[in-house]
C-alpha positions as CSV (number, residue, x, y, z in Angstrom):
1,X,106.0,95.8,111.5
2,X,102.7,96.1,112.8
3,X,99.5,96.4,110.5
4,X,96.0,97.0,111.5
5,X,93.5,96.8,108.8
6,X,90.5,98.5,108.8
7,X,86.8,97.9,107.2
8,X,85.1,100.8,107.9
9,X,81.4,100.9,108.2
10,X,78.8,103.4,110.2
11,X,77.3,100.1,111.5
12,X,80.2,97.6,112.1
13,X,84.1,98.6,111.8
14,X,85.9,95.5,111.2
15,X,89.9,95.4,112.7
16,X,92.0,93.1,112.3
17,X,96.1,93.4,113.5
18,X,99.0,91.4,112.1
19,X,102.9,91.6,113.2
20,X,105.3,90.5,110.2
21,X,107.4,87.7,112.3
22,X,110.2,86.5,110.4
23,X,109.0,87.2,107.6
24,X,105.2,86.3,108.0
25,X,102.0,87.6,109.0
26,X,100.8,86.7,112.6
27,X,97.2,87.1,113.6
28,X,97.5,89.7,116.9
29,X,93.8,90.6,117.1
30,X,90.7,91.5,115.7
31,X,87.6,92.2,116.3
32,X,84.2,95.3,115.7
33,X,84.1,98.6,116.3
34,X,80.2,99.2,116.6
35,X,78.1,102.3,115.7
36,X,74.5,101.8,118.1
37,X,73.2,105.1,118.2
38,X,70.6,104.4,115.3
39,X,69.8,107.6,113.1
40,X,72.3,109.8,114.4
41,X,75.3,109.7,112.0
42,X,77.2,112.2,114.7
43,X,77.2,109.6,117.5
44,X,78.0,106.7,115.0
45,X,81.0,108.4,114.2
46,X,82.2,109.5,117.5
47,X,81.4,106.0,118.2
48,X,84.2,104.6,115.2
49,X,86.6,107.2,116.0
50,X,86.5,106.5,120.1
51,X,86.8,102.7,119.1
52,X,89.3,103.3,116.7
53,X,91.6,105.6,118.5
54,X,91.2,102.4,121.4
55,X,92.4,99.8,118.9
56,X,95.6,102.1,118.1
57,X,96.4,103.2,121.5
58,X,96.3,100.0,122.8
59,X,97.9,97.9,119.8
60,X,99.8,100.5,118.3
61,X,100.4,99.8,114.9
62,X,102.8,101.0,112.7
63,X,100.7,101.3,109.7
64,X,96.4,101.8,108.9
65,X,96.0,99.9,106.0
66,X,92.0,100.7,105.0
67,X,89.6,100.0,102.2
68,X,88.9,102.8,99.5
69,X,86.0,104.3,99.2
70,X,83.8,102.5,96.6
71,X,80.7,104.2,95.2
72,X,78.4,102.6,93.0
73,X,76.3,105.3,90.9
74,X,73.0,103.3,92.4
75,X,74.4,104.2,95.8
76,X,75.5,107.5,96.6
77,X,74.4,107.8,99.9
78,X,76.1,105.0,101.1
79,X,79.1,105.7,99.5
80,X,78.5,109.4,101.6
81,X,78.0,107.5,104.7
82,X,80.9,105.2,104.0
83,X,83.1,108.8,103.8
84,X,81.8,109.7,106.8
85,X,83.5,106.6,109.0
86,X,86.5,106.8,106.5
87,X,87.1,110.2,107.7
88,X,87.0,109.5,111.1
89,X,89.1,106.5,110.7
90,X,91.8,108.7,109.2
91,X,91.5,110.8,112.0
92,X,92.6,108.7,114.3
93,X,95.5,107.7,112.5
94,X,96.6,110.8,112.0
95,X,96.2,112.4,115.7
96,X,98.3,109.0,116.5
97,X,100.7,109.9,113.4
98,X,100.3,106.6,111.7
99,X,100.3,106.2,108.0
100,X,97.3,105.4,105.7
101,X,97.7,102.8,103.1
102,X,94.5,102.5,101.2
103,X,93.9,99.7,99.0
104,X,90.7,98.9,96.4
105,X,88.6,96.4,97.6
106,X,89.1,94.4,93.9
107,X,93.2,94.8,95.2
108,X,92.7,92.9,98.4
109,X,90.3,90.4,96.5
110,X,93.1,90.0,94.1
111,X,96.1,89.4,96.0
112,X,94.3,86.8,98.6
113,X,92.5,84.8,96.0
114,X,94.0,85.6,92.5
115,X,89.7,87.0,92.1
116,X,89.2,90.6,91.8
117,X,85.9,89.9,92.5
118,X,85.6,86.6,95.2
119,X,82.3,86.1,97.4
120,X,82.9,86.9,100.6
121,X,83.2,83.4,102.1
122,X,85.9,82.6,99.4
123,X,87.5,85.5,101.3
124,X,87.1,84.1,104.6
125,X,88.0,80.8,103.3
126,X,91.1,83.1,102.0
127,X,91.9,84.7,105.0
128,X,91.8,81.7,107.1
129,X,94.4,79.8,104.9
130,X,96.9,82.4,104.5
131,X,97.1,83.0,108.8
132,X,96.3,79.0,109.4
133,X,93.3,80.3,111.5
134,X,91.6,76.9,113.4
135,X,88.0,78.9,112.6
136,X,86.5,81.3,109.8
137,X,86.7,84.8,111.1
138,X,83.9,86.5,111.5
139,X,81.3,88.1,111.2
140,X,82.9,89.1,107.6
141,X,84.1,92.6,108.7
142,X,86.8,91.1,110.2
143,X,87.9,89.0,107.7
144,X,87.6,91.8,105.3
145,X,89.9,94.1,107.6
146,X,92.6,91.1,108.4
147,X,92.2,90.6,104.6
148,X,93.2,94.6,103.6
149,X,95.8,94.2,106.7
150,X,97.3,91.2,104.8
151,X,97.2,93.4,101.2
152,X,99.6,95.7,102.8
153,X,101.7,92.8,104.0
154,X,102.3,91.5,100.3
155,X,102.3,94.9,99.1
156,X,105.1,96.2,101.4
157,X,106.8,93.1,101.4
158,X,106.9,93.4,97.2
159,X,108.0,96.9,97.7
160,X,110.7,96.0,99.7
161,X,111.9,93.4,97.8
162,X,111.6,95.5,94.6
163,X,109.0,94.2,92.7
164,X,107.1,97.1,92.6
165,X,106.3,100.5,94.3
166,X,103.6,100.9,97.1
167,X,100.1,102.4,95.8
């Protein structure tokens, strides 16, 4: 099986791809998708969905595993914006006809680190441990993507074992 994890952002996508090799996760590649056209939320995302329709044409996953939408009532427009790069995201997958898996960024926190609600460099920290990474990835939109790509690995591999059903 072939994840790729995605942390989706107008500014900076995070990706991150892991094959399941006997049994465990394996670091394939990761990496930004970046938006630069500043102000215009149209080119930002054609600029995530161009990138991210690269990543899965040329990795081809078998499986988008990608961060729910989270919107804090201080927020909205980000949470609007973050809908914006989702959508485009899920796009992508689906012109490709991969499936979406999405997963609660308190879920991925959880099942790396046992913490709903870690720091980021706990997670990075995490992250590193669990796919015996010589360095931190980063910037942290990449750990967070190899982090919801790894969610899905547990999840799936729970699932198949039946311990529980897939969210």
């Amino acid at each position: 099986m072939r994840i790729l994890g995605i942390d989706p952002g107008l500014n900076t996508t995070g990706y991150g791809v892991l094959d399941i090799v006997d049994g465990r996760p394996r670091l394939v590649e990761a990496g930004i998708v970046r938006g630069t056209s500043r102000g215009s939320v149209p080119a930002r995302v054609q600029e995530i969905y161009t990138g991210v329709a690269d990543v899965i044409t040329s990795l081809k996953p078998d499986v988008l595993a990608l961060e729910k939408l989270y919107a804090h009532y201080s927020r909205p427009t980000t949470a609007i914006l973050m809908g914006h790069a989702r959508g485009v995201i899920c796009l992508a997958a689906a012109k490709a006809d991969i499936a979406v898996e999405d997963y609660a960024a308190t879920q991925v926190k959880k099942t790396l680190t046992g913490n709903g609600r870690a720091p980021k460099a706990q997670m990075q920290r995490a992250i590193q441990l669990e796919l015996a990474l010589s360095t931190l990835p980063e910037p942290a939109d990449v750990a967070d993507a190899l982090a919801i790509a790894f969610c899905h690995y547990c999840v799936a591999l729970g699932a198949a074992a039946g311990l529980f059903e897939p969210s």
